[in-house]
C-alpha positions in Angstrom: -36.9 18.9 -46.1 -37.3 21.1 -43.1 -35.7 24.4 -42.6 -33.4 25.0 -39.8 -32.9 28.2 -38.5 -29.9 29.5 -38.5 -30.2 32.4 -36.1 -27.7 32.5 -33.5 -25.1 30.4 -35.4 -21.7 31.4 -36.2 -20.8 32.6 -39.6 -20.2 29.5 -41.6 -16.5 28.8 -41.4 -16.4 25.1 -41.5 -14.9 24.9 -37.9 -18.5 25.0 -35.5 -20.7 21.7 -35.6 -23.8 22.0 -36.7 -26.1 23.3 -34.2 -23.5 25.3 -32.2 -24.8 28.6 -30.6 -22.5 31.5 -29.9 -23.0 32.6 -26.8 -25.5 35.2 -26.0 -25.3 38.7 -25.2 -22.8 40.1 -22.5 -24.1 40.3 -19.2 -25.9 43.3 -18.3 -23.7 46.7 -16.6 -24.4 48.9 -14.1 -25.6 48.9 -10.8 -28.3 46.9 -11.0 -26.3 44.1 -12.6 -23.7 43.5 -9.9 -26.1 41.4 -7.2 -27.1 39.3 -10.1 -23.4 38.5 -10.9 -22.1 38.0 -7.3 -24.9 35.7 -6.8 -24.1 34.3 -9.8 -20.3 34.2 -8.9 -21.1 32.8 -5.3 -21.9 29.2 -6.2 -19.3 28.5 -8.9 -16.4 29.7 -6.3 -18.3 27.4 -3.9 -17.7 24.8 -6.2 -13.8 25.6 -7.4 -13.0 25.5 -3.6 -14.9 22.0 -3.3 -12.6 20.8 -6.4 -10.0 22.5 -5.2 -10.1 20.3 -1.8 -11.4 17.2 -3.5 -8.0 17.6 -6.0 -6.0 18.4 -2.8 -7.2 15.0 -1.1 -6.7 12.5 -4.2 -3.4 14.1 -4.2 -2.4 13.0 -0.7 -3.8 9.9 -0.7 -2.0 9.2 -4.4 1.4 10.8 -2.6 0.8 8.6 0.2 0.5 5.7 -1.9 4.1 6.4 -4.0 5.5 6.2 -0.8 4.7 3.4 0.4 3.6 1.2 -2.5 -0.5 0.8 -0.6 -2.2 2.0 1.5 -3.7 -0.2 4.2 -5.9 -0.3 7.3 -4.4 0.4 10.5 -5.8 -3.5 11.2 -4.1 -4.9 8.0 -0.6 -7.0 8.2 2.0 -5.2 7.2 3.9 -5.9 4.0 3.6 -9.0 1.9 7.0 -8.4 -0.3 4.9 -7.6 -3.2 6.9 -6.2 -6.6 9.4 -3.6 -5.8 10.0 -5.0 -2.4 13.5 -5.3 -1.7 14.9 -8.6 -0.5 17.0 -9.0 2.1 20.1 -11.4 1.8 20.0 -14.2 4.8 23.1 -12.5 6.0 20.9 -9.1 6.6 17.7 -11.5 7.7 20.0 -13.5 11.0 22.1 -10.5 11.8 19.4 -7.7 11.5 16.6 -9.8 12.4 17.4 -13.6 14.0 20.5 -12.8 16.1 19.2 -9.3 17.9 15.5 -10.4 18.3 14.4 -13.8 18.3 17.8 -15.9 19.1 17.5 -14.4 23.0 17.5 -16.6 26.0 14.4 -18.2 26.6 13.4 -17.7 22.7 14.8 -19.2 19.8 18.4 -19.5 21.0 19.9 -23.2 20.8 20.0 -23.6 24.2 16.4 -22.7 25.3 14.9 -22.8 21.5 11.2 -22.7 22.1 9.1 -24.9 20.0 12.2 -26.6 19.0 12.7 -24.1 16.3 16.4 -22.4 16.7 17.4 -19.4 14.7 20.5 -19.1 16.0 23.2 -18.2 13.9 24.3 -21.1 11.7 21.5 -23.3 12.4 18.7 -21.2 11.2 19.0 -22.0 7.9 18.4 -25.2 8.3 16.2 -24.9 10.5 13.5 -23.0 8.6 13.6 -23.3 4.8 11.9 -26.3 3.4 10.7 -27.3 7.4 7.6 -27.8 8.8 6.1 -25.1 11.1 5.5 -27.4 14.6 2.0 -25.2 15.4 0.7 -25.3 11.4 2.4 -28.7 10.0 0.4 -28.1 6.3 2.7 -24.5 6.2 6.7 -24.5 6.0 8.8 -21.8 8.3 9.8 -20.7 5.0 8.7 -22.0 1.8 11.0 -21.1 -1.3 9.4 -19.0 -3.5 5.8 -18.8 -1.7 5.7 -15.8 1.4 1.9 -16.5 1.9 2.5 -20.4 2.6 6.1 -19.6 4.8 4.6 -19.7 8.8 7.6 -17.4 9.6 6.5 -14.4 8.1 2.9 -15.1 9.0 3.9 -15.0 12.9 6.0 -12.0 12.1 3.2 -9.7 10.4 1.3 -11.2 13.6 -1.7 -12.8 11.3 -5.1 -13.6 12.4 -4.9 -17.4 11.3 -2.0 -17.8 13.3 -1.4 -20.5 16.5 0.2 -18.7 19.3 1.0 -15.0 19.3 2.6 -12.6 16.8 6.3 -12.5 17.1 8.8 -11.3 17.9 6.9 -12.8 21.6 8.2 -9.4 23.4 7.3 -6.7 21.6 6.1 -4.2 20.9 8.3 -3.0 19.2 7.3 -5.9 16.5 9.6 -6.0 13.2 9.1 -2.9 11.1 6.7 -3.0 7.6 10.4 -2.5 5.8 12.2 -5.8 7.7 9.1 -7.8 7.0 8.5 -6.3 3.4 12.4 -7.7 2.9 12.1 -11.1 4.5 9.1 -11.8 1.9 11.0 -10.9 -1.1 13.9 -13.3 -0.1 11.1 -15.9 0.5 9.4 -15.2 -2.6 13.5 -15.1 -4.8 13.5 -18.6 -3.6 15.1 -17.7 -0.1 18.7 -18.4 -1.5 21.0 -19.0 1.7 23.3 -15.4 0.6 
């Protein structure tokens, strides 16, 4: 059996593994020792302030991400009403959203509804969940329980595969990434008529 050498090694206390090298001798003092030390020196702080600003950017982006649940392209719809989404009652959905900014003359009020599709108050309801969107008949307004097969919130995220243009017709401003996130969780709790 070979003979390994043992010079350099630690006392034998149990705790090294085999192998282990202590390191080697201090550096050298003086004045001839200080250029080889800052040069030494130079790239590791090079490095620590490259971490430093790599660990400061995952940061954001991870802070920016607990804030608002994703992060998404400025070209990508707003909110889907994925988990944590808080759903809106139907109450909040025709008074916040319907009434002040789709059930306007010459829009979706009963009088001049436009595609037929009213969302007036008291005839919204009706009007939407379970129904057929007229401009994508395989799609409801709203279907129960599905937000990515309800027309509704696809024309108000202002999707590419829509007919027609992203609603509400006159904005901007369009509906905000918190009113949509809300009308997708009620679709997806089974749009209850609360």
């Amino acid at each position: 059996m070979d003979k390994v050498s043992t010079a350099g090694r630690t006392p034998a206390s149990g705790s090294r593994a085999p192998g282990f090298r202590a390191p080697g001798p201090p550096p050298p003092r003086g004045p001839r020792a200080a250029p080889l030390r800052a040069v030494v020196a130079a790239p590791r702080a090079r490095v620590g302030a490259a971490s430093v600003a790599s660990f400061v950017g995952v940061a954001a982006v991870a802070a920016l991400m607990g804030c608002g649940g994703t992060v998404r392209s400025p070209t990508e719809p707003a909110g889907g009403g994925g988990p944590g989404a808080q759903a809106l009652t139907f109450t909040q959905i025709q008074n916040g959203i319907f009434t002040p900014s789709c059930a306007k003359a010459g829009c979706h009020a009963s009088s001049s509804a436009s595609g037929g599709l009213v969302l007036a108050a008291g005839q919204a309801y009706a009007g939407i969940v379970g129904q057929p969107a007229q401009e994508e008949p395989q799609l409801d307004y709203v279907r129960p329980g599905n937000s990515e097969a309800s027309y509704l919130l696809k024309k108000v995220r202002g999707d590419p595969d829509i007919t027609g243009g992203h609603m509400p017709l006159d904005g901007p401003p369009f509906l905000s990434s918190q009113q949509i996130a809300g009308l997708a969780a009620w679709i997806q709790a089974g749009a209850p008529h609360n």
